[in-house]
N, C-alpha and C positions, 0 to 999 in steps of 0.2 A: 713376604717371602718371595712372589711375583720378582721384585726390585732384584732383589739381591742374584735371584736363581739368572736373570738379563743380564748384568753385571760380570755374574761369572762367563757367564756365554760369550760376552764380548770383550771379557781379558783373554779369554782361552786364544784368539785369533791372533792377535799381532804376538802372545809366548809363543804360539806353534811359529812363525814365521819367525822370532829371535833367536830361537832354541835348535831349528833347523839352519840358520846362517852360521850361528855360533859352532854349530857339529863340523862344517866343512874346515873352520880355523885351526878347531880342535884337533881335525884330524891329520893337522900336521907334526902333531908333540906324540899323539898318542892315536895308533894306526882302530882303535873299536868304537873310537867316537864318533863318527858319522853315523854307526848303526843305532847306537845306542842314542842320541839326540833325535834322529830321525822318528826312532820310537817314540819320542817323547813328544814331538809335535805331531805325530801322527796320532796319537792318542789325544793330542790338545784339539784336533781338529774333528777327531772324531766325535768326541763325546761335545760337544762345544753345539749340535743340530740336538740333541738328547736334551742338552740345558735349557736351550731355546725353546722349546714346546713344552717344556716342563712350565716357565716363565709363563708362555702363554696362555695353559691352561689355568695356573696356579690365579692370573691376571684376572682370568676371567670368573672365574670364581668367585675372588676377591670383589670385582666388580657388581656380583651377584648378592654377595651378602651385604657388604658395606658399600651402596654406592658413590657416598658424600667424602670417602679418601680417594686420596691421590695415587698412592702407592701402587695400587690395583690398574690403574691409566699408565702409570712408568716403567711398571712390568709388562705390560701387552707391549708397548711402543717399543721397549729395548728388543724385547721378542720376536718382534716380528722384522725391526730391522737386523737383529743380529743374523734369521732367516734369509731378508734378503740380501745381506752382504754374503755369506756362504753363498747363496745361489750366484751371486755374481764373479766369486772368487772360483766358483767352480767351473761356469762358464768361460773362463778365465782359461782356466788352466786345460778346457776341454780345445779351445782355441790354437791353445800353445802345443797341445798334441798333436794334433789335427797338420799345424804348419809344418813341427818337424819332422813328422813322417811324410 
């Protein structure tokens, strides 16, 4: 579960980033798609830190009970870096604030 709960967490990242490029294209055919994609990767981004410690916890557990699988080791590791890729996407974008003001 570990695996899979990481998996999700680090598809959610690069949907939020397509789904929000895609809304700017959109909103040339059709003037409520910006808001509405932006929704959508905002919710990918959001819930996407939620997945990830779900992962980590769920990892660590696993690790606790069965230590001899894998699974429970690929979940932490997705976890923790899908953690640290947010923190650095967010660091990012704190960056990018920061400049244009």
């Amino acid at each position: 579960m570990s695996l899979y709960l990481g998996v999700a967490a680090a598809a959610l990242i690069p949907i939020g980033f397509i789904v929000g490029t895609l809304g700017v294209f959109l909103g040339l055919a059709w003037r409520p798609a910006p808001l509405i994609t932006g929704g959508i990767a905002g919710l990918a981004f959001v819930s996407s830190p939620g997945l990830a410690i779900a992962a980590i916890v769920s990892g660590h557990m696993s690790r606790r009970r069965y230590p001899n699988e894998a699974f429970g080791r690929a979940g932490l590791i997705t976890g923790y870096v899908v953690l640290g890729l947010l923190v650095l996407v967010g660091g990012a974008f704190v960056l990018a604030w920061k400049s244009i003001r």
